[in-house]
ChimeraX commands (.cxc) that place a marker at each C-alpha (Angstrom):
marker #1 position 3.35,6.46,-11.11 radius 0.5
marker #1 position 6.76,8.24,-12.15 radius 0.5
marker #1 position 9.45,8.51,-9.95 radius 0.5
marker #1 position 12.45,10.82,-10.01 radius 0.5
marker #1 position 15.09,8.78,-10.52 radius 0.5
marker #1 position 17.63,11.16,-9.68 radius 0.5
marker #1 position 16.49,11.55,-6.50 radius 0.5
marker #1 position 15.08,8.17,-5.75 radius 0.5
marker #1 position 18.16,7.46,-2.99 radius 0.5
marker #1 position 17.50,10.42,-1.08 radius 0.5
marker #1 position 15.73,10.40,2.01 radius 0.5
marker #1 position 14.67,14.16,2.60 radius 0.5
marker #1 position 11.92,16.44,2.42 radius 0.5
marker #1 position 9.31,16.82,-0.01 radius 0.5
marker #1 position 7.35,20.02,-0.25 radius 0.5
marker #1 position 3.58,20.22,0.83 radius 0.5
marker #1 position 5.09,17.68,3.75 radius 0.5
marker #1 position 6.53,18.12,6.76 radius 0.5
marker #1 position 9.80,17.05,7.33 radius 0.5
marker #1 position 10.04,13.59,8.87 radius 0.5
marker #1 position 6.44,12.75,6.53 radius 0.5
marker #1 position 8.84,14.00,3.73 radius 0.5
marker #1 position 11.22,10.95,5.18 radius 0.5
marker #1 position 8.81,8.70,5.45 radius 0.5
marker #1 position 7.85,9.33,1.67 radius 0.5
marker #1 position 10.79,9.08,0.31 radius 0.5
marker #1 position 11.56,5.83,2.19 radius 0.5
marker #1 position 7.84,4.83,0.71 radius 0.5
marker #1 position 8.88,5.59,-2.44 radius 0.5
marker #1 position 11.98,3.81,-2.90 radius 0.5
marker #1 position 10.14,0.75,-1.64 radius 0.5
marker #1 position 7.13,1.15,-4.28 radius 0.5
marker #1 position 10.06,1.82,-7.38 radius 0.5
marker #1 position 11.62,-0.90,-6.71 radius 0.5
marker #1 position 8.33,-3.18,-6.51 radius 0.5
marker #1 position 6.77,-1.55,-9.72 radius 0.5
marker #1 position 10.29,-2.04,-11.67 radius 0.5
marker #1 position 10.29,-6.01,-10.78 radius 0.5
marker #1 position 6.73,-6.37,-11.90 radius 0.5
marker #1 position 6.27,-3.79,-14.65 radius 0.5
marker #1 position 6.74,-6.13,-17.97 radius 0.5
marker #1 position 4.55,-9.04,-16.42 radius 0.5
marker #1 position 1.97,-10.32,-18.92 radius 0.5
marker #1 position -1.35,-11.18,-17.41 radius 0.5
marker #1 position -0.50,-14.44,-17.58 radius 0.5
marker #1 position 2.65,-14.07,-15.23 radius 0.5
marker #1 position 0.48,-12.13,-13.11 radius 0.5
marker #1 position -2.53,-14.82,-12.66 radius 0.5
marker #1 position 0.14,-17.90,-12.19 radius 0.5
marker #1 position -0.15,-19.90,-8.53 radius 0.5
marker #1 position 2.61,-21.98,-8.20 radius 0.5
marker #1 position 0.61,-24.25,-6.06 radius 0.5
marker #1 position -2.16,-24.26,-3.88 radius 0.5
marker #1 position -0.93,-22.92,-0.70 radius 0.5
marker #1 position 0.39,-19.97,-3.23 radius 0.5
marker #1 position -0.81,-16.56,-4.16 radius 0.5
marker #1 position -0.47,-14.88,-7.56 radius 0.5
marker #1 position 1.56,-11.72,-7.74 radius 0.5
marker #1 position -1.39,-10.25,-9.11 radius 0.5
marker #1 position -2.89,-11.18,-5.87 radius 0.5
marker #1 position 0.05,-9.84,-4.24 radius 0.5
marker #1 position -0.23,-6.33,-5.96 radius 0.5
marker #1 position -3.55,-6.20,-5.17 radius 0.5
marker #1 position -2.61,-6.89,-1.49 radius 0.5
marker #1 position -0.46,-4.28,-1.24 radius 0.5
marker #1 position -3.05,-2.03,-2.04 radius 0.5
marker #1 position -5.64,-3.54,0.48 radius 0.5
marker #1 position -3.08,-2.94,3.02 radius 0.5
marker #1 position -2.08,0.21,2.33 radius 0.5
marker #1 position -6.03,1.33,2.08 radius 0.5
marker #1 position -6.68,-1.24,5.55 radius 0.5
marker #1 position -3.73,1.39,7.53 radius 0.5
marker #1 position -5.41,4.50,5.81 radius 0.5
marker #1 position -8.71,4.09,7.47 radius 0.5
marker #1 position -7.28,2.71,10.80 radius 0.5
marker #1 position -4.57,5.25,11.41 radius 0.5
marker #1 position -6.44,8.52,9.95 radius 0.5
marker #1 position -10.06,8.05,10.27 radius 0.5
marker #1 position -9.19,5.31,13.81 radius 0.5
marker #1 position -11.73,3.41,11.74 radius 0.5
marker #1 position -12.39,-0.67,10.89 radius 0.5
marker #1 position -13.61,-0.84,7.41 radius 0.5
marker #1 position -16.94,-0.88,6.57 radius 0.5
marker #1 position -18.64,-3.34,4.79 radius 0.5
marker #1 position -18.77,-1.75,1.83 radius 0.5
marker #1 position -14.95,-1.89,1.83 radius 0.5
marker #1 position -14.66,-4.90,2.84 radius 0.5
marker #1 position -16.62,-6.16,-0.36 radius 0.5
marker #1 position -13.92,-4.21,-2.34 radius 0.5
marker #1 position -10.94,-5.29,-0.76 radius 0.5
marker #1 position -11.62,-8.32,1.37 radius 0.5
marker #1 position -9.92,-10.93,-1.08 radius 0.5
marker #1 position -6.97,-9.08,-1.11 radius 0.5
marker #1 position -6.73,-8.75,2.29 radius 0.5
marker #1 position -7.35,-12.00,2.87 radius 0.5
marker #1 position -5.30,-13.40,-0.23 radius 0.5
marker #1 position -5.66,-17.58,0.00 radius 0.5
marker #1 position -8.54,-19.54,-1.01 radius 0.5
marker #1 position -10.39,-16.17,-1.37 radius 0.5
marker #1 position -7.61,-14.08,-3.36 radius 0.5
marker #1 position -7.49,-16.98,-6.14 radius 0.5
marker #1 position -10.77,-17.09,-6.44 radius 0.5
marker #1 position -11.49,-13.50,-7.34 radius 0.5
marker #1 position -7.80,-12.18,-8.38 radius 0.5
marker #1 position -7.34,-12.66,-11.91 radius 0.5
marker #1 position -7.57,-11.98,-15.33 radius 0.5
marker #1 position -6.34,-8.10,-15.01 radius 0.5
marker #1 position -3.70,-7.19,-16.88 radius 0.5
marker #1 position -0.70,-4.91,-14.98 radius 0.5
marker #1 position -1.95,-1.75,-15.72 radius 0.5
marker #1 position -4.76,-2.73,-13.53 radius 0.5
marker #1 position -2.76,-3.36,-10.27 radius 0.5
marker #1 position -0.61,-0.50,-10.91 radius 0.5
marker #1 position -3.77,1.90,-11.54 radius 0.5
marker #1 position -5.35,0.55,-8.05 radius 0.5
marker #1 position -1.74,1.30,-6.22 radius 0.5
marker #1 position -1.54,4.49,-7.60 radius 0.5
marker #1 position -4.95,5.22,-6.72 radius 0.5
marker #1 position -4.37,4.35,-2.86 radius 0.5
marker #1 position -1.22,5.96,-2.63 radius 0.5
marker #1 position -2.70,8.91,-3.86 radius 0.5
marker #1 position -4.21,9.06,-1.10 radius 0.5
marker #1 position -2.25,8.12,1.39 radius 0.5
marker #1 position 0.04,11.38,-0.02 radius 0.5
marker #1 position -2.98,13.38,0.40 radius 0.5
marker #1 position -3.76,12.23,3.74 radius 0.5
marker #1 position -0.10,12.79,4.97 radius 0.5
marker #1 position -0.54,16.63,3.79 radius 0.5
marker #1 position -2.97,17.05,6.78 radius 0.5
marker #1 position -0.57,15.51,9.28 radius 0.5
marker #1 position 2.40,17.25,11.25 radius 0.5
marker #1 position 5.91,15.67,12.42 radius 0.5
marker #1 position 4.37,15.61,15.83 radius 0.5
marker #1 position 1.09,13.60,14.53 radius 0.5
marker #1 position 3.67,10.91,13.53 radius 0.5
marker #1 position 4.61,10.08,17.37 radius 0.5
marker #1 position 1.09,10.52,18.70 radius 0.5
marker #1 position 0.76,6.44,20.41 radius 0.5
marker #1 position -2.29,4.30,20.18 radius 0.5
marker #1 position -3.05,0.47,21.03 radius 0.5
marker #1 position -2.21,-1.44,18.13 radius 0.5
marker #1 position -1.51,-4.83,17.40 radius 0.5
marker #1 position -2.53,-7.59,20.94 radius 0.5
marker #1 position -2.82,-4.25,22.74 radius 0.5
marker #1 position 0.84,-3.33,22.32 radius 0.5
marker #1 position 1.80,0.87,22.20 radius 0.5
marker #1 position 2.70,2.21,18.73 radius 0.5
marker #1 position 3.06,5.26,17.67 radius 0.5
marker #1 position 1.71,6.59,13.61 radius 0.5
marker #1 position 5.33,6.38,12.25 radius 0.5
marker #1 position 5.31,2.76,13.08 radius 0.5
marker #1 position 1.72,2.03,12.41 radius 0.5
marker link #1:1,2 radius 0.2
marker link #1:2,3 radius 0.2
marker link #1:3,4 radius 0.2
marker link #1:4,5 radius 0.2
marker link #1:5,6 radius 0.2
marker link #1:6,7 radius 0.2
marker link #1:7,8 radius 0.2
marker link #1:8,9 radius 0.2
marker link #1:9,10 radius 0.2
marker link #1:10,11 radius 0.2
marker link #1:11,12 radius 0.2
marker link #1:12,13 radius 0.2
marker link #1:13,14 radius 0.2
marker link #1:14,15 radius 0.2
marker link #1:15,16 radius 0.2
marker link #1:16,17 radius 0.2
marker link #1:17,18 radius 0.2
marker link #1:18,19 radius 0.2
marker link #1:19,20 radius 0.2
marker link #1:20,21 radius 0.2
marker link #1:21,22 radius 0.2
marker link #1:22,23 radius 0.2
marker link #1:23,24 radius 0.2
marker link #1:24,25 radius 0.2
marker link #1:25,26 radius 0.2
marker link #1:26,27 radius 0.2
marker link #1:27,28 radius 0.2
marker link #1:28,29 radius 0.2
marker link #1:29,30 radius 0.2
marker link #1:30,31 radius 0.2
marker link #1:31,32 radius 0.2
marker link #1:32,33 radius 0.2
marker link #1:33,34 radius 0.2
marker link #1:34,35 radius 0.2
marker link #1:35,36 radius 0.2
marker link #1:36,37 radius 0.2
marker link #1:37,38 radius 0.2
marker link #1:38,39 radius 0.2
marker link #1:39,40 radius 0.2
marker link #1:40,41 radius 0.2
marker link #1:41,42 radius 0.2
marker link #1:42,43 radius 0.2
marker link #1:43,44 radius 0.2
marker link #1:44,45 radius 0.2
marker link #1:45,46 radius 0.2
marker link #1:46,47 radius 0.2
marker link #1:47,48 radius 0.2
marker link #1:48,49 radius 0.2
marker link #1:49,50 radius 0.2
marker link #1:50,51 radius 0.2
marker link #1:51,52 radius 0.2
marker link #1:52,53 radius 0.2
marker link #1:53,54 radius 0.2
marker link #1:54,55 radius 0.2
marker link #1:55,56 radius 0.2
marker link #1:56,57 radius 0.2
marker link #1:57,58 radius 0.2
marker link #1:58,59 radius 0.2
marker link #1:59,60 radius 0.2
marker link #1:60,61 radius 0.2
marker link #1:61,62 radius 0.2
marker link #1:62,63 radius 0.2
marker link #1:63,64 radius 0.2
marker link #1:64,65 radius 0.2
marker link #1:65,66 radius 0.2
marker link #1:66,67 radius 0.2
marker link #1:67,68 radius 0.2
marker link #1:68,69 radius 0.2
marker link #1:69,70 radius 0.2
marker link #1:70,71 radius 0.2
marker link #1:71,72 radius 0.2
marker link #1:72,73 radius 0.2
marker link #1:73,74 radius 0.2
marker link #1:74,75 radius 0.2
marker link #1:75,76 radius 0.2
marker link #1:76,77 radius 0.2
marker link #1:77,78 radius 0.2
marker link #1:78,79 radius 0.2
marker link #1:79,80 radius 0.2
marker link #1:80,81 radius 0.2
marker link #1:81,82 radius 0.2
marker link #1:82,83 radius 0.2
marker link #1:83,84 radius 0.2
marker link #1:84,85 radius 0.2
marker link #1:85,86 radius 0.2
marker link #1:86,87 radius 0.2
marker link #1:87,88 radius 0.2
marker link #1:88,89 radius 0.2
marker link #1:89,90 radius 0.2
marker link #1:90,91 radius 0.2
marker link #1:91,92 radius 0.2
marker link #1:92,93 radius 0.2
marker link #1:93,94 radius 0.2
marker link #1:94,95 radius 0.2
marker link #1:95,96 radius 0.2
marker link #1:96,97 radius 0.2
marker link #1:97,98 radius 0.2
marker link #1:98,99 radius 0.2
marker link #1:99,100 radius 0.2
marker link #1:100,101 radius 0.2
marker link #1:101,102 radius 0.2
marker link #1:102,103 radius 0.2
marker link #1:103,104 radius 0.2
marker link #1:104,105 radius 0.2
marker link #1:105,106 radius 0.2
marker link #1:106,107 radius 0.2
marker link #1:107,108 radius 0.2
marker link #1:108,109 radius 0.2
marker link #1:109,110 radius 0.2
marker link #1:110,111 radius 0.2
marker link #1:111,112 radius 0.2
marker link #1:112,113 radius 0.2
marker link #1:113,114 radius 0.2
marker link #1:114,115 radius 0.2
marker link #1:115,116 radius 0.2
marker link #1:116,117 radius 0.2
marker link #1:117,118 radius 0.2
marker link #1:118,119 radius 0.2
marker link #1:119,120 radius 0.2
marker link #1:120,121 radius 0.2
marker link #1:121,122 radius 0.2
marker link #1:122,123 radius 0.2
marker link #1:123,124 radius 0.2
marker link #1:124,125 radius 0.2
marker link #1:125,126 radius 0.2
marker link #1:126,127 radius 0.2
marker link #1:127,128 radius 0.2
marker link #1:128,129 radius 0.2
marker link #1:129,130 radius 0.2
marker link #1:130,131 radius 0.2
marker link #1:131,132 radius 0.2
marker link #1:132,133 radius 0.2
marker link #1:133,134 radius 0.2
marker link #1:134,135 radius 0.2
marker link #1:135,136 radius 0.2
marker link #1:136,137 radius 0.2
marker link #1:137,138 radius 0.2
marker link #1:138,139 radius 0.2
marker link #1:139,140 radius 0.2
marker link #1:140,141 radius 0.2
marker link #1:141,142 radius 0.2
marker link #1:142,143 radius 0.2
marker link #1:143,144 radius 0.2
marker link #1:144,145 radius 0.2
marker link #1:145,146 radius 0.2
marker link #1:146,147 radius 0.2
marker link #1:147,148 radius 0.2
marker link #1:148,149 radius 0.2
marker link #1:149,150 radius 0.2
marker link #1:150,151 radius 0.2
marker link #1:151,152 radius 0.2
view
């Protein structure tokens, strides 16, 4: 994933979005830059280490991000739990612990960062079907509090 650098510090819009998704992007993409350029040289080795047993691996952490990021797809565009399918795909990286060292490790970074860029393809693709307006539409969300799809 390449970002323009130039531009990186700008929140505005991005064609092919409308204008507060373009926001929303750009905010997104400041926030992934700045996570890819902290983790970018790690060896696998770097990546796999638990500091101790209460601990994730950033690996793990990585991987979360993705789970998340795929976890809000299906809730806020399809209003969908994952299947069970999915959750045999992402489950120990949404769940991260006991479960997340058990099954995260032993992928080198281009791994994570293939998987992030692979979800956040999405994502962009999924916000291309959404208006401004779509972003303030409100739904129960978390202990049956209101929040609208910019928050969520």
């Amino acid at each position: 994933m390449t970002f323009n650098l130039d531009r990186l510090y700008l929140i505005t819009e991005i064609p092919g979005y409308s204008p507060q998704i373009g926001h929303l992007i750009s905010m997104m993409n400041f926030a992934r830059a700045t996570t890819l350029e902290s983790v970018n040289d790690l060896t696998q080795e770097q990546l796999d280490f638990i500091y101790d047993s209460n601990s994730n691996s950033i690996g793990a952490l990585l991987l979360h991000m993705a789970a998340v990021e795929y976890a809000y797809q299906v809730g806020t565009f399809e209003e969908r739990e994952l299947n069970e399918e999915e959750l045999a795909r992402w489950g120990p990286a949404l769940s991260l612990g006991e479960e997340g060292r058990a099954h995260i490790k032993g992928h080198n970074i281009n791994y994570y960062l293939s998987v992030m860029s692979e979800v956040r393809e999405r994502t962009f693709e999924l916000f291309r079907t959404k208006s401004d307006e779509w972003l303030y539409e409100e739904r129960d969300f978390w202990n049956n509090r209101q929040a609208n799809f910019y928050f969520i």
